[in-house]
C-alpha positions as CSV (number, residue, x, y, z in Angstrom):
1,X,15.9,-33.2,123.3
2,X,12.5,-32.8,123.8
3,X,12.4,-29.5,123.2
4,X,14.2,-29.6,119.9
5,X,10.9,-32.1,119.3
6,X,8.6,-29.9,120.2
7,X,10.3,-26.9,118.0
8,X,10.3,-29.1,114.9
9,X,6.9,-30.2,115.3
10,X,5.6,-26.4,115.3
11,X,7.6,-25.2,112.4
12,X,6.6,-28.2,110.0
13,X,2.2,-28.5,111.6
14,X,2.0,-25.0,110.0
15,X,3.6,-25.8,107.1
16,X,1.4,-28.7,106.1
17,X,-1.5,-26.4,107.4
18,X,-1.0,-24.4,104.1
19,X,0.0,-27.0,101.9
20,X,-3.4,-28.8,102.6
21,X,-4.9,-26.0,102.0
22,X,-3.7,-25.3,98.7
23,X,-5.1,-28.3,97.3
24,X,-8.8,-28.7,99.3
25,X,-10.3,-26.1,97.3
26,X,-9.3,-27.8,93.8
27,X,-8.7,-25.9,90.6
28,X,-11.2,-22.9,90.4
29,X,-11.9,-22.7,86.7
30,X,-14.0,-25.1,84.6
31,X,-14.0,-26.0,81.1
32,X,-16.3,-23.0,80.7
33,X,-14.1,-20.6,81.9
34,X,-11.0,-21.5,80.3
35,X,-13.7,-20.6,77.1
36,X,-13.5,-17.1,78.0
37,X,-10.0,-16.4,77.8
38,X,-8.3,-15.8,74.3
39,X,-5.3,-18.2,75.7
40,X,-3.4,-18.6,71.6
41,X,-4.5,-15.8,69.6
42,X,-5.7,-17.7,66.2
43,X,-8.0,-15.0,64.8
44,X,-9.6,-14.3,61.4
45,X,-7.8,-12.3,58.8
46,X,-9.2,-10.1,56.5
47,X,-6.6,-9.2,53.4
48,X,-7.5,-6.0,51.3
49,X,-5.7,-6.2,47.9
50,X,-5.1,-3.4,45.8
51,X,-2.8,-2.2,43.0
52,X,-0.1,0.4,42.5
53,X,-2.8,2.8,40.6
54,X,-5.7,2.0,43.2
55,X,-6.7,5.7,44.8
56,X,-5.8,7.2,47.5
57,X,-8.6,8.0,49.1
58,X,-10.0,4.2,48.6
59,X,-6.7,3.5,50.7
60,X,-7.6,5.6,53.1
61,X,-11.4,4.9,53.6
62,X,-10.7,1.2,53.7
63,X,-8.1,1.7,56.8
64,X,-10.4,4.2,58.7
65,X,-13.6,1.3,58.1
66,X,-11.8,-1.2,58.7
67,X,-10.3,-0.3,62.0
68,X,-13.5,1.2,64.0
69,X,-15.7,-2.2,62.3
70,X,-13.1,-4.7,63.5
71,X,-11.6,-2.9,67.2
72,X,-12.2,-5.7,69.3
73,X,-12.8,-8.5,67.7
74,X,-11.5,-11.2,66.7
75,X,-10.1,-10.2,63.0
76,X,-6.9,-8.8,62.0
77,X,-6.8,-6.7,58.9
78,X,-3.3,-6.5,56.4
79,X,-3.7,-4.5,53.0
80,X,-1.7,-6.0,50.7
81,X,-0.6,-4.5,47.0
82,X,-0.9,-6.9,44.4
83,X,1.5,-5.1,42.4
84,X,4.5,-5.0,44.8
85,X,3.6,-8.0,46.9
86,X,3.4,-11.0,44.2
87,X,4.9,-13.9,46.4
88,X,2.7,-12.7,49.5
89,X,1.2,-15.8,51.1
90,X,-2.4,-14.4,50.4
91,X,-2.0,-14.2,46.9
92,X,-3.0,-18.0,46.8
93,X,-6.7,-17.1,48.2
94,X,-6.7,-14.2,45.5
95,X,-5.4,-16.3,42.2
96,X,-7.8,-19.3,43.6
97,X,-10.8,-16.7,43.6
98,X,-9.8,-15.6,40.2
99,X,-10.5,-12.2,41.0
100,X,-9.9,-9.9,38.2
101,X,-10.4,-6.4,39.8
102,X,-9.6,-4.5,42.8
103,X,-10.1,-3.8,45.8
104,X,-11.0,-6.4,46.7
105,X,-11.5,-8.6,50.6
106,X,-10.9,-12.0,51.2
107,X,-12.1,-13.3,54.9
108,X,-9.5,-16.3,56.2
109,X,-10.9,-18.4,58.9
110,X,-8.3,-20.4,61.8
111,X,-8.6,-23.7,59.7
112,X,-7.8,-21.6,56.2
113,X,-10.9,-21.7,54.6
114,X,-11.7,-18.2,52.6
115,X,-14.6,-16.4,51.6
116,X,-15.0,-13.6,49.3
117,X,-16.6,-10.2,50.6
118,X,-18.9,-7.8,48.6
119,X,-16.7,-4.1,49.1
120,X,-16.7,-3.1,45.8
121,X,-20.1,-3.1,43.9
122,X,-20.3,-1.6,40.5
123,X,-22.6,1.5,40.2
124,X,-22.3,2.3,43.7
125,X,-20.3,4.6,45.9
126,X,-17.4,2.7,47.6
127,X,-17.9,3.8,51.1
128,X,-21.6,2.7,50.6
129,X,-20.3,-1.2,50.1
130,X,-17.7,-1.2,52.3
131,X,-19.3,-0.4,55.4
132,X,-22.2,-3.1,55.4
133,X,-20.1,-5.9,53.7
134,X,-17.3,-4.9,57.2
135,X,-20.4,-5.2,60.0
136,X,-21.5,-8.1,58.6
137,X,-18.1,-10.0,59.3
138,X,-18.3,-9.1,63.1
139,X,-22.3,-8.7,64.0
140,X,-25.9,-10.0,62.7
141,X,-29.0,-10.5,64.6
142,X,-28.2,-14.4,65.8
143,X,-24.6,-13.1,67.0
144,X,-26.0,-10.5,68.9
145,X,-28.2,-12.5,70.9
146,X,-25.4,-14.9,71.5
147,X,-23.1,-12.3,72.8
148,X,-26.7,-11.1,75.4
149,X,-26.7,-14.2,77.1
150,X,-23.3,-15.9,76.4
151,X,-21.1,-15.0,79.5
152,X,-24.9,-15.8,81.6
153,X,-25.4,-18.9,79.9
154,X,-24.4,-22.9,80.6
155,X,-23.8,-22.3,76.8
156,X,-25.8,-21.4,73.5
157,X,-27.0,-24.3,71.3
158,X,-27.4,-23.3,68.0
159,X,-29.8,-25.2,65.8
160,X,-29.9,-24.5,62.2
161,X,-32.8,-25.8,60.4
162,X,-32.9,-27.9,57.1
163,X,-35.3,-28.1,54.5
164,X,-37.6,-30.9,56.2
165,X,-40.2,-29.8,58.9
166,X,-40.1,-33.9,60.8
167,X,-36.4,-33.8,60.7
168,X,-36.0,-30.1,62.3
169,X,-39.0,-30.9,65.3
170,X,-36.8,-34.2,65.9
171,X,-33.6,-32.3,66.2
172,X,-35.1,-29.4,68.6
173,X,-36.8,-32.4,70.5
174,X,-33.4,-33.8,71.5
175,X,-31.8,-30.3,71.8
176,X,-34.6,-29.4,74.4
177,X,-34.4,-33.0,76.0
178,X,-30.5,-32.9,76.8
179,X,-30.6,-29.3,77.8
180,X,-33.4,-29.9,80.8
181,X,-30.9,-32.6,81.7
182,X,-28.4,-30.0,82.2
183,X,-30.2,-27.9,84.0
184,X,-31.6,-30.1,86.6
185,X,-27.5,-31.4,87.3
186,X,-26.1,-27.8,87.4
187,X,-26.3,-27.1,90.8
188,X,-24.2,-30.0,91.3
189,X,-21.4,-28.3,89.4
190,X,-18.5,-26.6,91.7
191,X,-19.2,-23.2,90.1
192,X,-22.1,-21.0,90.2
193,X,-23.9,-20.6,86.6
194,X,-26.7,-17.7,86.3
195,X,-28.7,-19.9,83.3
196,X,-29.0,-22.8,81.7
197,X,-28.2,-23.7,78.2
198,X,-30.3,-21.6,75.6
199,X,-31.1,-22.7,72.7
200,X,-31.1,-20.3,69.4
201,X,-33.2,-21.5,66.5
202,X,-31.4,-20.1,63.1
203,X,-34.8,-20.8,60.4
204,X,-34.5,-21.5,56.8
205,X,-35.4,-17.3,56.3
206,X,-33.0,-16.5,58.8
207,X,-30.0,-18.5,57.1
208,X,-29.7,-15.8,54.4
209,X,-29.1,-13.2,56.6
210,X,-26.6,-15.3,58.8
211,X,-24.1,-16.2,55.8
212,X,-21.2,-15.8,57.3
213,X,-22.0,-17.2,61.3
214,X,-23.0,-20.2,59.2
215,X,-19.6,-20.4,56.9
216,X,-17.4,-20.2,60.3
217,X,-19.2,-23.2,61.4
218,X,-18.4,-24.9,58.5
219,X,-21.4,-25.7,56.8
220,X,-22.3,-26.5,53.5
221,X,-23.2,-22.6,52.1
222,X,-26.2,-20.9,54.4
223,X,-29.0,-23.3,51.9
224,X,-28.8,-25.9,54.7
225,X,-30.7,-29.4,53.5
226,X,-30.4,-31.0,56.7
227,X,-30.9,-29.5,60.5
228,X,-27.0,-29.0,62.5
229,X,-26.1,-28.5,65.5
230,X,-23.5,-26.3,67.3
231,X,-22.8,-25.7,70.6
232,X,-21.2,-22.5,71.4
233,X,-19.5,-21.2,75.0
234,X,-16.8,-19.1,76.4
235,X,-15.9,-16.3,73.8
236,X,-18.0,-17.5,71.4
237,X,-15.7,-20.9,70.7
238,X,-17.6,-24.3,69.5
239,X,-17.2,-27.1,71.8
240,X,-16.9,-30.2,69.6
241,X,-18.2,-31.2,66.1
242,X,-20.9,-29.3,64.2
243,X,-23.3,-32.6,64.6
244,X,-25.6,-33.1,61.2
245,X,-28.8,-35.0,60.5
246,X,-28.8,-38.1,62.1
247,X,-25.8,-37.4,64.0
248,X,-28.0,-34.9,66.3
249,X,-29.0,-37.2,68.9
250,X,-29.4,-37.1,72.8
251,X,-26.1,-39.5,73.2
252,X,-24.1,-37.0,70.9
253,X,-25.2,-33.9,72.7
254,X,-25.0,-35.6,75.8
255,X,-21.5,-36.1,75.1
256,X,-20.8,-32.9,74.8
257,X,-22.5,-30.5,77.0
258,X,-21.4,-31.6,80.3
259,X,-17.8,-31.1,79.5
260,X,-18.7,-27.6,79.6
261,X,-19.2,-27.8,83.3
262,X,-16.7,-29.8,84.2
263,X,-13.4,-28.9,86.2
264,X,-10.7,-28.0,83.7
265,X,-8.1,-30.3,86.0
266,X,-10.7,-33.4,85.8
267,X,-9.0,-35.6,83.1
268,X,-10.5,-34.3,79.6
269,X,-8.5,-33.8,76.3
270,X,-7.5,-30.3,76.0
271,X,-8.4,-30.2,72.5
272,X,-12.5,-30.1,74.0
273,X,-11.4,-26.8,75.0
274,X,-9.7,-25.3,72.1
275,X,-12.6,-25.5,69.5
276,X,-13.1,-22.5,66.6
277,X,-14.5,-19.6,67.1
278,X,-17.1,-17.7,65.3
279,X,-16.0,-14.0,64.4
280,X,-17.5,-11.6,66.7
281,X,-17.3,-8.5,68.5
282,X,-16.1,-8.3,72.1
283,X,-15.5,-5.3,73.5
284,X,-15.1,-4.1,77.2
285,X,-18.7,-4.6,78.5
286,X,-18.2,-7.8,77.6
287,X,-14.8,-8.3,79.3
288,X,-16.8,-6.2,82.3
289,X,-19.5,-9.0,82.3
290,X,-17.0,-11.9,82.5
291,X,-15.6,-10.1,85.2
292,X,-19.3,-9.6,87.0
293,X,-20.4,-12.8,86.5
294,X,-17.8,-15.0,86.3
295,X,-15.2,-13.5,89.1
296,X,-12.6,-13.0,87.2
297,X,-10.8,-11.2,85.1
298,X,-9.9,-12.8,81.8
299,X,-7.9,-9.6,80.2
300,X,-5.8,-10.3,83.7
301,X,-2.2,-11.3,82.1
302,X,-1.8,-14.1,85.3
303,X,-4.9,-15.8,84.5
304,X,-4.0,-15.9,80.8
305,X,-0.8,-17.8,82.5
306,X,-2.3,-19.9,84.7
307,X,-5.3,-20.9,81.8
308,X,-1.6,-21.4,79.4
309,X,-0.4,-23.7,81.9
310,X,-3.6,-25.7,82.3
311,X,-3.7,-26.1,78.8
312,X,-0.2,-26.9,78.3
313,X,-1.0,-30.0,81.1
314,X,-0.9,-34.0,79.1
315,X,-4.0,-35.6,79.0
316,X,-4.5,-39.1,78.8
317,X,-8.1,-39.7,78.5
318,X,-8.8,-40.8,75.6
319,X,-11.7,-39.1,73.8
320,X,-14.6,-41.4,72.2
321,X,-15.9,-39.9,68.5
322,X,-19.8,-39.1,68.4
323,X,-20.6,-43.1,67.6
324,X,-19.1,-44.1,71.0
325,X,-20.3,-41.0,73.3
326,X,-20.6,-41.6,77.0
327,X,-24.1,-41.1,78.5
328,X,-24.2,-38.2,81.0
329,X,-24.2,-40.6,84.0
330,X,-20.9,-41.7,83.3
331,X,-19.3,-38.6,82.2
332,X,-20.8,-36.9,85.6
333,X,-19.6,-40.1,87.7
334,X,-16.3,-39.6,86.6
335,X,-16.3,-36.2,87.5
336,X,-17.3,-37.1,91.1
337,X,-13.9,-39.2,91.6
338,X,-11.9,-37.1,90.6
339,X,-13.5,-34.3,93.2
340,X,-13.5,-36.4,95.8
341,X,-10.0,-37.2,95.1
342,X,-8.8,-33.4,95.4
343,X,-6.3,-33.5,92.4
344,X,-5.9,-30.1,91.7
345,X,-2.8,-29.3,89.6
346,X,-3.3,-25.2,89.9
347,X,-2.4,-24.4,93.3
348,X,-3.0,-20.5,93.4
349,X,-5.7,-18.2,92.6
350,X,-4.8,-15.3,89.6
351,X,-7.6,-12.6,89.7
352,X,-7.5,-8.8,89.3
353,X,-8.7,-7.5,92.9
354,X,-9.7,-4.2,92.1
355,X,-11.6,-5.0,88.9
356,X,-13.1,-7.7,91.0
357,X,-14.7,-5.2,93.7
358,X,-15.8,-2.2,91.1
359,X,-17.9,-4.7,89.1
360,X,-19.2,-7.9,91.0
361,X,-22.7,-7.6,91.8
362,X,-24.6,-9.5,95.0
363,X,-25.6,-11.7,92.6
364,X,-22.1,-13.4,92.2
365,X,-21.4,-13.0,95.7
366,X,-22.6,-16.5,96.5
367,X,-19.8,-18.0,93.4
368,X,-18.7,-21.3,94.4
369,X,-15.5,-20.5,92.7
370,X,-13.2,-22.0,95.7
371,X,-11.7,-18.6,96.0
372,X,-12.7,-17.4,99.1
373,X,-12.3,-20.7,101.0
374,X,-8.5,-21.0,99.4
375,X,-7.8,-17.1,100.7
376,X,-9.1,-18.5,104.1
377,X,-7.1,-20.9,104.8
378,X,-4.1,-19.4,103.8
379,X,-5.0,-16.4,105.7
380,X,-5.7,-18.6,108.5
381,X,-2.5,-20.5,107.9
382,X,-0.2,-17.8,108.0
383,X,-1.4,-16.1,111.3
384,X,-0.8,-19.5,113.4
385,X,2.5,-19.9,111.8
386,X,3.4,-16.1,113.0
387,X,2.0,-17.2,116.4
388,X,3.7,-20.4,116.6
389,X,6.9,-18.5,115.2
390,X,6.5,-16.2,118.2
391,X,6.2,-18.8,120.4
392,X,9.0,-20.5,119.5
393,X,11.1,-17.5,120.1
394,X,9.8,-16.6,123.2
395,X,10.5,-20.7,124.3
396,X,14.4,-19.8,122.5
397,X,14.6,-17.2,125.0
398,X,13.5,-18.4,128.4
399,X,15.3,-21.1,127.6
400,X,18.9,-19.6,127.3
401,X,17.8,-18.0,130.7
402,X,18.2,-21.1,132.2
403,X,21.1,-22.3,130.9
């Protein structure tokens, strides 16, 4: 009998060994990370209309533009003939733009909203339009420093100034105030981040030039009267409202940018994590950078799943609106119980290996991701049950010796 005792109990203490072990480490993604990964494809669309007499080699040009502007990004392109295509679901944005002439390019953000793009100029070449009027959907000069320091970055915040000098110094006061806060908290955080939240200044001359980054945040045209606000993370993707006037304050902000850092199995809403995006380029450096920085692959089809199944999770938390914000102490006290109280719901790790070794520098080698401890103990876990499992079949034997 007391053998059988002591067989049981050395089958089941390994057994627990790795179960434990599963859940110590916690869920090794944040709120940032799940920002990185294009989880539900809801892009831009881009609809070319033409007619049954429009030329060939406009056809063609469009097509060949259209694909090497837009290869990875975040727009999909249809062509759609006006002629043979009356009931197409696009003609509504054509028929409310009451555009008389083709070609012509309609831009179609996530939420449906449409804007109307310059291809076709009279008295100039086609080519010469359509090329400029295509870049400018994908890339300007405040985009491309996003995309620089975006995968480095806590997050970008993105003030756009209005028209009165008092009100944009008292909106970059607050944005500076609540990002030092961040800063001095973030090596608190579970996971490693290279920099702390930088803030991009869009002026009153730069607005003009920034038409459509401002338009996909949904503001009021690029002549903004009053200073906004956006905070921008992960792929590009807004994390809550664009914030406007006197709405830009340190509870708001505070409200908002420590979710950011936050463990994605901690509690929050999922819709804090599913914000718009802005239409941008990414392309493989990019992907190579999340990989670098971050430690893992977000291409990788298992951490698409396991980011799906996070996402898919019920929340009850219920979220305040800007007028009710929690101050940062709450928000990061929360946080602390439900550490301490080990409730991870995703119990394995999904990374590409070898993607992981070509391209993480010693600079990410210090990550406190939780990967490395989880591989330990379940490394660790599965070489004492194989010794115990030995064991045990050595004690089987010697056992039926003596009987």
């Amino acid at each position: 009998m007391k053998t059988r005792t002591v067989i049981i109990l050395l089958v089941i203490t390994p057994l627990i060994f790795i179960l434990c072990s599963l859940k110590v480490s916690g869920c090794i993604y944040n709120v940032r990370d799940i920002g990185f990964v294009n989880i539900v494809p809801n892009p831009y669309r881009l609809y070319c209309y033409i007619q049954n007499d429009t030329p060939e080699k406009i056809i063609t040009t469009f097509k060949q533009t259209s694909y090497a502007t837009f290869l990875d990004s975040n727009i999909e392109v249809e062509i759609i003939n006006i002629d043979q295509k009356k009931n197409h679901p696009a003609m509504e944005y054509f028929h409310f733009w009451e555009i008389k002439s083709s070609p012509a390019a309609i831009l179609i953000s996530p939420e449906g909203r449409s804007l109307v793009l310059p291809i076709s100029v009279p008295n100039k070449a086609f080519k010469e339009t359509l090329r400029p009027a295509l870049e400018n959907v994908v890339s300007s000069s405040i985009r491309e420093k996003i995309l620089e320091h975006i995968v480095k970055a806590y997050c970008v915040v993105l003030l756009i100034e209005g028209k009165e000098t008092l009100e944009n110094k008292r909106a970059y006061k607050i944005i500076t105030s609540a990002a030092q806060k961040i800063t001095r908290i973030m090596g608190q955080l579970p996971k490693r981040i290279e920099e702390p939240p930088l803030i991009i200044v869009i002026t009153q001359e730069k607005a003009s030039k920034e038409k459509i980054l401002l338009w996909s945040l949904n503001t009021d045209g690029y002549q903004v009267n009053e200073p906004h606000v956006a905070v921008i993370y992960g792929r590009g993707r807004r994390i809550g409202p664009l914030l406007k006037g006197k709405q830009i304050t340190s509870k708001s902000l505070l409200s908002l940018l420590p979710i950011i850092g936050l463990s994605c199995d901690c509690g929050l809403d999922k819709k804090w994590m599913t914000g718009s995006l802005i239409p941008l380029r990414w392309d493989k450096k990019m992907q190579s950078d999340v990989v670098k920085f971050l430690g893992f692959d977000a291409e990788n089809p298992m951490v698409k799943t396991e980011m799906s199944n996070i996402m898919s999770f019920d929340f009850f938390t219920q979220k305040e609106d800007i007028g009710s914000a929690r101050s940062l102490e709450d928000i990061l006290a929360e946080y602390s119980e439900d550490i301490i109280g080990f409730e991870s719901e995703q119990e394995k790790a999904k990374v590409s290996p070898a993607k992981y070794r070509k391209l993480t520098s010693s600079e990410s080698a210090h990550s406190k991701s939780g990967l490395k401890l989880k591989i330990i103990f379940l490394i660790s876990g599965f070489i004492v049950f194989l010794v115990l499992a030995g064991g045990i079949f050595i004690l089987l034997r010697a056992r039926k010796k003596l009987f």
